[in-house]
N, C-alpha and C positions, 0 to 999 in steps of 0.2 A: 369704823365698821359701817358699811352701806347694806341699805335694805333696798328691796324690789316691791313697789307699790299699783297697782292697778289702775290703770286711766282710760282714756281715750283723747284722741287728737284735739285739738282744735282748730281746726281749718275747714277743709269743706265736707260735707256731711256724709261722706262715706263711712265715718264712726269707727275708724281705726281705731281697735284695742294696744294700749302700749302698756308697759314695763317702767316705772322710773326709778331711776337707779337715784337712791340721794345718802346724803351723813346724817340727817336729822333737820337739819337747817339749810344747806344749798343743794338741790338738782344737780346734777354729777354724770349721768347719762340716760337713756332712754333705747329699748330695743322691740322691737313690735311683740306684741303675745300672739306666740304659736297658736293660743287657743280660743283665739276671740274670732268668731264667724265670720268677719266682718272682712278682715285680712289674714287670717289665720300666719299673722308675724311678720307681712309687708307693713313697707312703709315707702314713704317719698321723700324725696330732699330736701321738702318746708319738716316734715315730720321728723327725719332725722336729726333735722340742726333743733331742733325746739330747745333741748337743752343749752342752748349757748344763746337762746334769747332769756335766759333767767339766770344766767349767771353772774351779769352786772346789775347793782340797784341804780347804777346811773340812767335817770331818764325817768325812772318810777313814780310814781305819786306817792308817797308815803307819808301823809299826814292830811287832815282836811284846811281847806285854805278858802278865805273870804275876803270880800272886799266891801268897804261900806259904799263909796259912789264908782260909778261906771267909767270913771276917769283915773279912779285908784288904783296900783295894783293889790294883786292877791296878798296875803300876809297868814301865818299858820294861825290854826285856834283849836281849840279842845275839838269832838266830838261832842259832847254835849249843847256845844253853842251852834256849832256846823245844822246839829239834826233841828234845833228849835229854829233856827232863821230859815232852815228850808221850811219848818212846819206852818211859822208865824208866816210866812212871806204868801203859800201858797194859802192858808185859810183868809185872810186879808181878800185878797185877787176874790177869791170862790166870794166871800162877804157881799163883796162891791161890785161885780161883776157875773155871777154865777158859774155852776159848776162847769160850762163847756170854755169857758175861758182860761183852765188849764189844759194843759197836755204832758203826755208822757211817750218819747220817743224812745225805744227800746232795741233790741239788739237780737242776732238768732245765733248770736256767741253767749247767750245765758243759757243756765243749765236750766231745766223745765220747773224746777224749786223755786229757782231766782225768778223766772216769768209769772210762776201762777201768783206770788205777794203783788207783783206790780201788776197784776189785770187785776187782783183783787182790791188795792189798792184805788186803783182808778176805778174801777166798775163799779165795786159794791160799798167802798168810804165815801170818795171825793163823787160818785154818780155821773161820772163823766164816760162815755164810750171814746173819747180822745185817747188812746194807747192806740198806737200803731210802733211800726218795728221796721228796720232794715231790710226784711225780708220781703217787706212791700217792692223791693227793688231787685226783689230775686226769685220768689217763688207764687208770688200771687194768682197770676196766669195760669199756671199749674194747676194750684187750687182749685179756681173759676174752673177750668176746664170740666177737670174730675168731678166735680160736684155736679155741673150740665148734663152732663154726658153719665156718668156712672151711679151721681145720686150722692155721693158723696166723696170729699177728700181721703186724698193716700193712694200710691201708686199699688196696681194689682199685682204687682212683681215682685219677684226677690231676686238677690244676690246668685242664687243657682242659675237663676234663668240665662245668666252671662253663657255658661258655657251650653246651657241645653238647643239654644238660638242655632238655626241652622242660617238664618240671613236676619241681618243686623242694619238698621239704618242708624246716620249716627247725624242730628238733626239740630243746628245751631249747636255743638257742641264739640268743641278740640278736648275730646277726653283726653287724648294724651296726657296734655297739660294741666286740666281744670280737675280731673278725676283717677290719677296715674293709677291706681293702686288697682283699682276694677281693673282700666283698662290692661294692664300686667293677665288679669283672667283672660282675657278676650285674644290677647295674643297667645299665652296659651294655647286653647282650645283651639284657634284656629293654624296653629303651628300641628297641631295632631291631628287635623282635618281642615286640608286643603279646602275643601271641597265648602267651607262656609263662606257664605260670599257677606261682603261690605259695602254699602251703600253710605255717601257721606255726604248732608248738602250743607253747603256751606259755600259762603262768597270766597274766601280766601282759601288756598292749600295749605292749610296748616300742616304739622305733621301725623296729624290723625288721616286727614286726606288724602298726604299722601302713601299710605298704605292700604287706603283701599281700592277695593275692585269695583268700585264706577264713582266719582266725584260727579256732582253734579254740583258746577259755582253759579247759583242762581245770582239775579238781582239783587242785593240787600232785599229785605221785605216783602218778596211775592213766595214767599213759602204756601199760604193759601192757595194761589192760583197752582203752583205745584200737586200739591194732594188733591185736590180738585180735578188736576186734569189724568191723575194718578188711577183716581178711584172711577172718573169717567171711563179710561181705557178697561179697566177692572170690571166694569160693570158692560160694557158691550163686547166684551171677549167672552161674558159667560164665566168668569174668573170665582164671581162671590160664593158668599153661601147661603142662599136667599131660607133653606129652614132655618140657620141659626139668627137671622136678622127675621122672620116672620114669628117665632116661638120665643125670640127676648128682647127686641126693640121696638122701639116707636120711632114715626118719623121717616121713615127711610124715603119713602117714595116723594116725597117735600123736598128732600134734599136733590132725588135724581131727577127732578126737575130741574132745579137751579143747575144741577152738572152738566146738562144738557150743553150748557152756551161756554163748554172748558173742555172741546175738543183736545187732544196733544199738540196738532200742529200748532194751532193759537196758543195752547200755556206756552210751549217750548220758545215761542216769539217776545211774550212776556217777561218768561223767566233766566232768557235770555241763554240758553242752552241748545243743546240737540234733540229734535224730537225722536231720536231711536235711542235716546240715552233715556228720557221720562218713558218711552214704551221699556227699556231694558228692564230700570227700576221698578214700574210696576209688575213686569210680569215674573220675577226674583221674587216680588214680594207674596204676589200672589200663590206662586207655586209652591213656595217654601212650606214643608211641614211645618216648618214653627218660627215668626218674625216676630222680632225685639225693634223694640222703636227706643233708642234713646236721647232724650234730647234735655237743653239745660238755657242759659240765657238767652242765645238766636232764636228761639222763638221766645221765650216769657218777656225778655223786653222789648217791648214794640209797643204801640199803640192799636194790634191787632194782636197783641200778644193771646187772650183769650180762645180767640177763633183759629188762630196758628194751633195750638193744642187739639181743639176739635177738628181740625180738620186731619189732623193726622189720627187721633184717636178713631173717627170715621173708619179711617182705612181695618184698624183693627175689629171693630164690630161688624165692617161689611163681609169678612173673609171669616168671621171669626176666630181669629189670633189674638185672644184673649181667654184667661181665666186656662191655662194650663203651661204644664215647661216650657220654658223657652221662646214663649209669645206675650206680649201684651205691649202698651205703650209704660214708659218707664223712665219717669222725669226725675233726673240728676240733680240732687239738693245742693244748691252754692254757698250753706253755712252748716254748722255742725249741731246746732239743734235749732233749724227754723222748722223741722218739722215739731218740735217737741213744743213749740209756742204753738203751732196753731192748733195741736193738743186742749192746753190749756184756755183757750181761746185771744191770744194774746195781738189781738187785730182787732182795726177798729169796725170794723165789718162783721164779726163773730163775736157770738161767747161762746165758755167752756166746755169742752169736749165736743165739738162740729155744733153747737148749739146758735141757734140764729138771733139776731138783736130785735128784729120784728115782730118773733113770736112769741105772744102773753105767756103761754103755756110753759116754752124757754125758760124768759125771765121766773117765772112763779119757780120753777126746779130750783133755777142759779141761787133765788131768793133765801129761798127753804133750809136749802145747804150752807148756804153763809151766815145766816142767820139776821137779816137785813132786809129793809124791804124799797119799794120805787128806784129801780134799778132803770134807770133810760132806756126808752124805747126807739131814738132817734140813734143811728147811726155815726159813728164819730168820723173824723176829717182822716182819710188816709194822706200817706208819708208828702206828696205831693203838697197837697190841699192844706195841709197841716202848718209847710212853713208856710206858704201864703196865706195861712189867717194869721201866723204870727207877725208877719211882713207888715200886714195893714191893720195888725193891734186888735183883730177879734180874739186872740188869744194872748193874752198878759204873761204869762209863766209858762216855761217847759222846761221836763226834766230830760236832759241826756245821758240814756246809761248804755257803756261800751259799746257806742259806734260812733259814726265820724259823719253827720250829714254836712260839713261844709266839704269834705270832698267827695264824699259818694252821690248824692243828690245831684239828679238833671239840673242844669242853668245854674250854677252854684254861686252865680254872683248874689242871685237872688234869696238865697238861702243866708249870705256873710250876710244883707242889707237885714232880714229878718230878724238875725240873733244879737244885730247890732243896736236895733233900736225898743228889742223885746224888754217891758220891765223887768222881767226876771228870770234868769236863765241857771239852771243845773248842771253841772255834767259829772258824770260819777265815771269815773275810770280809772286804767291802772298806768298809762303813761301820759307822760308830761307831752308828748312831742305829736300831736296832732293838730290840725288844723281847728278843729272844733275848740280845743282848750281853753283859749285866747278870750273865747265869748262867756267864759264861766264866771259868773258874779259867786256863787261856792263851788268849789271843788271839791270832790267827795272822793276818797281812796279804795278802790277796787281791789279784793282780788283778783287774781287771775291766773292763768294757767299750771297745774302743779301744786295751786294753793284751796281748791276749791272742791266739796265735794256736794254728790247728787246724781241727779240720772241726766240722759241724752236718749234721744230716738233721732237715729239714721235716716238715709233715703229708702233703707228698706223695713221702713217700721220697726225696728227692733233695737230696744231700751234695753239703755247698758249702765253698770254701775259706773260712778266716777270717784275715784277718791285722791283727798289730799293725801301728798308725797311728802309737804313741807309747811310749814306754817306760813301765812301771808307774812310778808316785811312790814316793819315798823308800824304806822295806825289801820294800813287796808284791813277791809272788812269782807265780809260776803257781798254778794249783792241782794239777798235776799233780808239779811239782818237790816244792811240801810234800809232796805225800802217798811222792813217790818217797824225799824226804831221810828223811823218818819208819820207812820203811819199811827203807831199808840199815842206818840204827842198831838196829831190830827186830830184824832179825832173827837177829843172833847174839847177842840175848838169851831167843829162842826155839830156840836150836839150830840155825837154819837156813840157809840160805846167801843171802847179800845180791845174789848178783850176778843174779839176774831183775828185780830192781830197776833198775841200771844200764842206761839209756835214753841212747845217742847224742844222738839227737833227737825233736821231737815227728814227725818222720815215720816215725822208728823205731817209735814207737808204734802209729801207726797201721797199719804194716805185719803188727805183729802182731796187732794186731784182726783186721784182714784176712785174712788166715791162717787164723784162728780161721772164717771165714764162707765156707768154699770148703765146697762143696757142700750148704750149709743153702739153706733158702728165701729169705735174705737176701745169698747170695750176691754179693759187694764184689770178686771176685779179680780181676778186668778194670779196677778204679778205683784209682787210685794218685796220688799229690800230683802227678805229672808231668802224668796225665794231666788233672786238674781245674785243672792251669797253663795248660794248651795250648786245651783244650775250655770248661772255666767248670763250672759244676752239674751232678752227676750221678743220676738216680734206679736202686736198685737193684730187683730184682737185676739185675745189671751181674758175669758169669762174666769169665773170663778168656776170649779169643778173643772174646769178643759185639761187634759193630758201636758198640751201645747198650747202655744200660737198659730195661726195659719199663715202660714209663710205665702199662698196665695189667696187674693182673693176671688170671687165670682166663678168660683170653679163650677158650682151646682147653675150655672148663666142664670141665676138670682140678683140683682141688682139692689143699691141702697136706695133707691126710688121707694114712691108709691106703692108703688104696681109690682115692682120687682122689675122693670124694664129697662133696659140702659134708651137712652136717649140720641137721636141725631136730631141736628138744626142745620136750619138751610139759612144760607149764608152769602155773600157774593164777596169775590176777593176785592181788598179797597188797598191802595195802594199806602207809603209810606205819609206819616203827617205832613214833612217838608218834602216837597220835590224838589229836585236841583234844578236851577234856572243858569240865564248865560253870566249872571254877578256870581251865584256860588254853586260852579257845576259838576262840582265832586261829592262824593258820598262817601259818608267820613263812614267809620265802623271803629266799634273799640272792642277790646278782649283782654283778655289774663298773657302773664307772661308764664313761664315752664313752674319759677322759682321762687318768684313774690305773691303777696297775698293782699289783698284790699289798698289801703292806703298804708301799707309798710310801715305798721308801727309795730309789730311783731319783726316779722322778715328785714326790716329795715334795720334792725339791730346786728344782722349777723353778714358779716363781709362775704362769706363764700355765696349767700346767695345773690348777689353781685355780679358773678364772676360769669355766668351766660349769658345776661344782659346788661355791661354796665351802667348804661346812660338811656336817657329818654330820644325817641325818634318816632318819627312820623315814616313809616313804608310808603311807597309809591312804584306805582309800575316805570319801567325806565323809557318805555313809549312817549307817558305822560309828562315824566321828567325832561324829558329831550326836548319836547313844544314848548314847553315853557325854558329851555334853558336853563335849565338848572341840572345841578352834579352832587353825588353823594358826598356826604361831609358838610355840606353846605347849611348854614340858617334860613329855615322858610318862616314866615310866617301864614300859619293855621288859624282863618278867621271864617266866624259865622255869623248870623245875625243878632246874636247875643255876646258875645266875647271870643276873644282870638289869642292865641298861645305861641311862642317863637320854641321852634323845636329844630334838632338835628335832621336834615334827610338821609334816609335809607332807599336802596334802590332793590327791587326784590318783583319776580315778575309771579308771587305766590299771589300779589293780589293782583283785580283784575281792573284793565283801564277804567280810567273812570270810580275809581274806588281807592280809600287811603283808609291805611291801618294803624292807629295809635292807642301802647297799653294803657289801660285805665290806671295801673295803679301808681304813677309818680304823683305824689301830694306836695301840697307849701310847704312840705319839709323837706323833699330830697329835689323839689324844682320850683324854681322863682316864680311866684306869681299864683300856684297850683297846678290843679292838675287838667286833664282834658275836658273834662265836664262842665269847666267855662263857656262851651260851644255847644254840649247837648242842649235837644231841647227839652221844656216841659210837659209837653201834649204825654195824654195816662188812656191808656185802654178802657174801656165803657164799661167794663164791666170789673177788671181788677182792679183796675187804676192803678197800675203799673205803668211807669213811666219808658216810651222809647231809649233810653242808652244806648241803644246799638246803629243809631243810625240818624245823621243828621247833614244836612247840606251845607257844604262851606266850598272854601277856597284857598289856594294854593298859592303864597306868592314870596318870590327872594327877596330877603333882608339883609340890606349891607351893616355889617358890624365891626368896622375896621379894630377896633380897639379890643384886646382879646388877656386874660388873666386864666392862669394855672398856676396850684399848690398844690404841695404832699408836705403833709405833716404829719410826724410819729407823735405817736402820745395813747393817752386815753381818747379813741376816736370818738364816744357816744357823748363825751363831754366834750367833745371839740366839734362836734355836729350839732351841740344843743348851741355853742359860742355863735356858730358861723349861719346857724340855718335862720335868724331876722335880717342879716344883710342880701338873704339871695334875692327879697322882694324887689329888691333896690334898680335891678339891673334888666336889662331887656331879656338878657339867658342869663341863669346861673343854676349848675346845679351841685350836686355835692352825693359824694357816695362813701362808706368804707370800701377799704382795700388790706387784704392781708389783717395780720390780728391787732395792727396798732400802728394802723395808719388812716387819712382823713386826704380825698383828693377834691379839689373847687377847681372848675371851670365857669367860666363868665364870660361874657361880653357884652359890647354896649357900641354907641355909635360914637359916643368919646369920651376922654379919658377921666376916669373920677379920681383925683388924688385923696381924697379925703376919705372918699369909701374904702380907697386900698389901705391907707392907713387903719380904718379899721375893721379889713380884714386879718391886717400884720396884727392887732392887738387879740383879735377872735382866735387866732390859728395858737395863740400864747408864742409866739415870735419872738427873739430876744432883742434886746435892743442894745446892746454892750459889746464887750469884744470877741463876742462869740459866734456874731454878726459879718459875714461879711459883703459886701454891696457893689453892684457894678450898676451905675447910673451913665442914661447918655440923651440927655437935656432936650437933645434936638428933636430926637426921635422917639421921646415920651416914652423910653424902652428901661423898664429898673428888672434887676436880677438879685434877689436878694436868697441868701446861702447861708442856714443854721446850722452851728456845730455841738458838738457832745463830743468832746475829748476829739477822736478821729474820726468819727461817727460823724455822718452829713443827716443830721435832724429835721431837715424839711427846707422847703426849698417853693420861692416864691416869683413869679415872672409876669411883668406885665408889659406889653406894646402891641406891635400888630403881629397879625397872623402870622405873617414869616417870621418873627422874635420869637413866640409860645412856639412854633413847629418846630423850630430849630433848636428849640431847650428841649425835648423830651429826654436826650442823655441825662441832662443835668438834674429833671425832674425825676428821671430812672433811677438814679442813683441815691437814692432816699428808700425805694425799695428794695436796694441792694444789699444796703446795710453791710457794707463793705469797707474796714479803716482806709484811709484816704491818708498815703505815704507822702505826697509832695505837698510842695507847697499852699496855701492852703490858695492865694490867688490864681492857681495855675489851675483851679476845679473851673476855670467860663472859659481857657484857652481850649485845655479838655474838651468841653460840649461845643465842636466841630461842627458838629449835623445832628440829622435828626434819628433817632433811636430807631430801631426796628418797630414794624408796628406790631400794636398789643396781640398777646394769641387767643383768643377766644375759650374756655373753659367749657368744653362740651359734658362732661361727666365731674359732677360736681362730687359725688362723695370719693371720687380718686385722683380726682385733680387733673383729669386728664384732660390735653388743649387739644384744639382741632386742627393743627400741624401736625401734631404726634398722631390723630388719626389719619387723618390725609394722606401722610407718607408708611400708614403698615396700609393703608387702601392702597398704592400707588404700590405696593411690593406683592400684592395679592389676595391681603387680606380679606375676607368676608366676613361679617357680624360676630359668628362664633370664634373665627381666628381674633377677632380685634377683643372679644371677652378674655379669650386665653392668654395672649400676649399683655394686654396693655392693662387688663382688668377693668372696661369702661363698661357699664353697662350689667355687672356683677352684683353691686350691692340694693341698691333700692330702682334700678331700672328705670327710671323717668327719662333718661339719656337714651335708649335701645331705638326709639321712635328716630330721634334722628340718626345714629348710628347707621338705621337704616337707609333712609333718605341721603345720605353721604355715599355709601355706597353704590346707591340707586344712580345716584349724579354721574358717579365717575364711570359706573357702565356703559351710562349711556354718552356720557363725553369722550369714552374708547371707540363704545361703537360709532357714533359721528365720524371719528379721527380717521379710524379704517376706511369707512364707507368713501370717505373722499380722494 
């Protein structure tokens, strides 16, 4: 018998309500709740497959694991011994060192239970402001912005406001992709009213792009000079609303000053556009009853990430397109509760509930409530700054709880050198196969998704219940218990008293959050587990006595300021930290792929989401490609002035000359060496310190790699990627992906031939070595073709030599996923593999399996979007697919209409 449990997603912070279906003990399925506001029973195809990432415990952490020296490996041990060596190790450090010489690196995939023990922990036990969080690298800018400009953190928007929007910017951000489930409303709404227009700036055409009605592919990074020359045209057209800017802000005329010297013609020269396309956008914007601004990484990571927010938020105070439906600016959260961390103040720049670290007044509250006193007054090292004190040993100890900074971190080499030579390092998490692991002197067992319960707050403010479906596996724990259990044995090694520690329940916690948020601007004291039992979703602030939440804010043009005023600053557009020069004169850019998520340690468990982008590539325009002589398919090597990557080339004229697109999220687990962040830089915007990601100066160059290796192997994939994924560092490419439900594919190359390595890839891949083996070797040609059997069954299937040997195997490598008995002889399967296979079909609709042949050819018979739903069913179930569906179609019209015209 299965029961239906109540959750929400884990991925990006849209706050999808789900359903999970389990027997008591395993996850079994998952279907969206019709009645969660949030998606009212959408979901996306990370959301959909979620159950079939918890359905294997291969790869899980399921026990805590230590090592005594830095040379040793891990080895199991109690819980008890696990929590006192974190305790012993960290009061030691704080002893001899003092309190800022720990740190705690934290996650915005904790529920706000699990964050507020670990700010309490660090804040008010160990006295250290060192907690900072992943979200430093996702939402911080944001923050910074809101808080300049509005008085305080939290977007003024809600979820309605999608469809109330008559024109829509959509600003560093492929919602499509990064945010499907919204963006499903937005197509919607504007499928019933043509007449709403879409404004999209972005360097690359994604496929948010291309469905709207004006792209504007700026420069990487002059998004400021942009809005700048936006609000300039705005302001001498007579366009603004000069009462609503003289009756609720400050500032203004400081600013139109500086906008003075960001005529259009000039940005448009800049920003590398058309100046009737920036006059377009502005005057849409302007004219529009009601503009939504939505944006998400393209502006927050940057080193002007701060002032990118304000200068777009401008735009909505100057016009007043704020504080009613359908208007305001409306920052897309890239984790599923980083807004619920900075809630509880889980940064090291804040305390609790918008609470400031500079002000006495502050601390004296924080104090009060905890029951603890000399709570630091100095500001702790955000995510940046953090590893570089651990780097050069002003920080002895840090704890990592579920996230991944040696691959999400800018320069990341510098990050391995950090936790390589740090005395003491933590990681608490819920799988074995991340790049951070490796650095764990204790390993601590997480739960995780399905296993955990507690609240979440969305990007539209509004806290949702979470509940456990299933018990965690084997020793995982909460993440709030470890940090509570670490914390009671702390603290009488610190002198201090354990019992702020001692937590009833996770509703107890939450009570004291709570607490802590009575009369701040994020006011919770009217929401309580009862009532989110009774009611369902709540947006704050939500007082005690209130009916509701206010789903908007600054409706009364009352601001969280002083004064009540919102704020403009004048500003001058600054260009990117790295320029591109004639050594590396491309401008790299990274983003999200449709299907994967962070460093695919979730997503990477599940084969289908594989299937629209198998492999790691670098885009390039074919302009660019052609000058340099190079061809898709090919190995380039991607170097910067910090570290350089050997990837596939992609040819795509989506991005624009002068500019190359590579996804963030292939890690040292599914690509040799890591992931692309090798090459970012570390320069942090001034005021969030948020780091650039999104843009860094490199170079483009062919890599010969004569010597080339491909396998398929059936089996248990996750344990045959845990085998295979220490030899891919080995190789100059190597990466590795599932395929179908029980298979494992490695490709590699190198510039010559490693016999020893391939030997133990044949031992990794569990290969047999007997007569079930059989082998075609040809000495001359360093070409081996090695053929596992199962009865009739061809078991996987191994090929090394040069390029023409692997091209010319794909039969033979196909036939592994054929799973087809094998009637002849068994040496006649290499006479067989003749040529080279048809090439792969691309999987455009991921929850029906549909390829992009199969759509191609009903396009190519007449089909349009809604015939390709009814026929082929692509684009039916969770819609993440319909974006390009469209775009496909869009292609072939206009390749008819070309074909005609000529």
């Amino acid at each position: 018998m299965t029961t239906l449990t109540q959750t929400t997603c884990c991925y990006c912070g849209v706050g999808c309500g789900m359903l999970v279906e389990s027997d008591g003990e395993r996850i079994v399925g998952v279907q969206g709740d019709p009645n969660h506001p949030a998606n009212y029973g959408r979901l996306c195809s990370k959301g959909m497959t979620l159950p079939l990432t918890a359905q294997s415990l291969t790869g899980r952490v399921l026990t805590p694991e230590m090592r005594a020296t830095r040379d040793a490996g891990r080895v199991p041990a109690t819980w008890d011994a696990a929590l006192e060596t974190v305790a012993s190790r960290f009061a030691d450090v704080i002893r001899r060192h003092g309190p800022d010489s720990v740190a705690f690196y934290v996650s915005g995939q904790l529920l706000t239970e699990d964050y507020y023990v670990f700010n309490k922990l660090a804040k008010g036990l160990v006295r250290t402001n060192n907690i900072d969080t992943n979200s430093r690298l996702c939402m911080s800018s944001a923050v910074s912005a809101y808080k300049m400009a509005l008085g305080a953190d939290g977007p003024p928007t809600c979820y309605d406001d999608l469809e109330a929007a008559r024109t829509v910017i959509f600003a560093g951000s492929n919602m499509a992709y990064a945010h499907p489930v919204l963006f499903r409303r937005l197509e919607a709404a504007k499928a019933l009213d043509p007449s709403i227009r879409w404004i999209v700036v972005d360097p690359r055409r994604t496929d948010t792009a291309a469905m709207a009605d004006l792209h504007l592919s700026i420069v990487p990074g002059t998004d400021v000079a942009l809005f700048h020359g936006m609000l300039h045209h705005l302001i001498w057209e007579g366009r603004i609303d000069r009462r609503y800017i003289d009756a609720h802000t400050e500032g203004f005329d400081a600013l139109k000053q500086v906008l003075r010297a960001y005529p259009p013609q000039l940005v448009a020269d800049i920003c590398g556009i058309e100046e009737s396309a920036l006059r377009q956008a502005a005057d849409w914007f302007g004219d529009s009853p009601a503009a939504l601004s939505l944006y998400c990484m393209g502006l927050n990571q940057s080193s002007h990430g701060t002032e990118k927010n304000l200068a777009l938020i401008h735009l909505h105070l100057a016009t007043g397109q704020i504080g009613r439906a359908g208007a305001g600016p409306f920052s897309l959260t890239g984790q599923p509760n980083a807004m619920g961390g900075r809630e509880v103040g889980g940064l090291a720049t804040m305390l609790a509930a918008h609470r400031d670290i500079g002000n006495a007044a502050h601390r004296a509250e924080v104090e009060q409530r905890w029951g603890v006193q000399g709570l630091s007054a100095t500001p702790g090292l955000p995510a940046v700054e953090m590893f570089d004190a651990v780097r050069d040993a002003r920080i002895k100890a840090i704890w990592i709880v579920c996230t991944n900074p040696v691959h999400s971190m800018p320069d990341s080499a510098r990050v391995r050198e950090a936790l390589a030579t740090a005395e003491f390092v933590v990681v608490q998490e819920a799988f074995h196969q991340t790049d951070t692991v490796p650095y764990a002197d204790v390993l601590l067992p997480a739960a995780s998704w399905g296993e955990k319960a507690g609240t979440v707050t969305n990007s539209e403010r509004r806290i949702s219940r979470v509940r456990a479906a299933v018990p965690a596996p084997g020793d995982a724990r909460a993440d709030w218990w470890i940090a509570s259990e670490v914390a009671r044995r702390l603290a009488p090694k610190l002198d201090a008293s354990p019992e702020p520690f001692v937590f009833s329940s996770i509703e107890a916690i939450f009570n004291e959050h709570r607490a802590l948020t009575l009369g701040r601007d994020l006011d919770i004291g009217g929401i309580d587990y009862a009532l989110l039992e009774r009611d369902g979703p709540q947006q704050w602030p939500y007082p005690a006595g209130a009916a509701h939440g206010a789903a908007r804010r600054y409706e009364d043009g009352v601001f969280a300021t002083g004064d009540g005023r919102a704020r403009f600053h004048a500003f001058e557009y600054r260009p990117v930290a790295e320029p591109i020069n004639a050594r590396h004169p491309l401008r790299l850019i990274t983003g999200r792929l449709r299907d994967q998520w962070h460093g695919m340690s979730r997503t990477g468990r599940v084969w289908q989401l594989f299937e629209h982008a198998p492999e790691p590539a670098l885009t390039m325009h074919p302009a660019d490609a052609a000058r340099r002589s190079l061809r898709a398919g090919e190995f380039v090597r991607l170097s910067s002035r910090r570290g350089e990557r050997v990837l596939m080339l992609a040819l795509s004229d989506d991005v624009a000359s002068g500019t190359v697109f590579v996804p963030m999220h292939w890690s040292g687990q599914f690509l040799g060496g890591g992931g692309v962040n090798d090459t970012t830089i570390g320069a942090v915007d001034k005021y969030s310190k948020q780091p650039e990601l999104k843009h860094a100066a490199v170079r483009v160059e062919p890599v010969t790699l004569p010597w080339r290796v491909a396998a398929v192997r059936r089996g248990d994939a996750l344990q045959l990627h845990a085998a295979v994924q220490p030899l891919l560092a080995q190789r100059r490419f190597a990466t590795v992906r599932l395929e179908g439900e029980d298979r494992l594919v490695v490709t590699a190359a190198d510039a010559e031939p490693d016999a020893d390595w391939l030997e133990r890839l044949h031992t990794a891949l569990a290969l047999p070595r007997d007569e079930s083996l059989l082998e075609y070797r040809d000495a001359r040609r360093a070409m081996i073709k090695r053929v596992a059997w199962r009865d009739k069954l061809i078991d996987g299937v191994l090929v090394a030599g040069s390029e023409a040997d692997v091209g010319g195997s794909t039969t033979l490598l196909a036939r592994v996923r054929e799973a087809s008995p094998w009637t002849r002889a068994r040496h006649a399967v290499f006479v067989a593999d003749s040529g080279p296979a048809a090439p792969r079909d691309r999987t455009v609709c991921q929850c029906k399996s549909v390829t992009a042949s199969s759509i191609d050819a009903a396009i190519a018979a007449g089909s349009d979007v809604a015939q390709l739903k009814a026929k082929l069913g692509c684009g039916t179930v969770c819609g993440s697919c319909v974006p390009e569906l469209q775009r496909m179609c869009a292609t072939a019209a206009s390749a008819s209409m070309a074909t005609n015209a000529a």
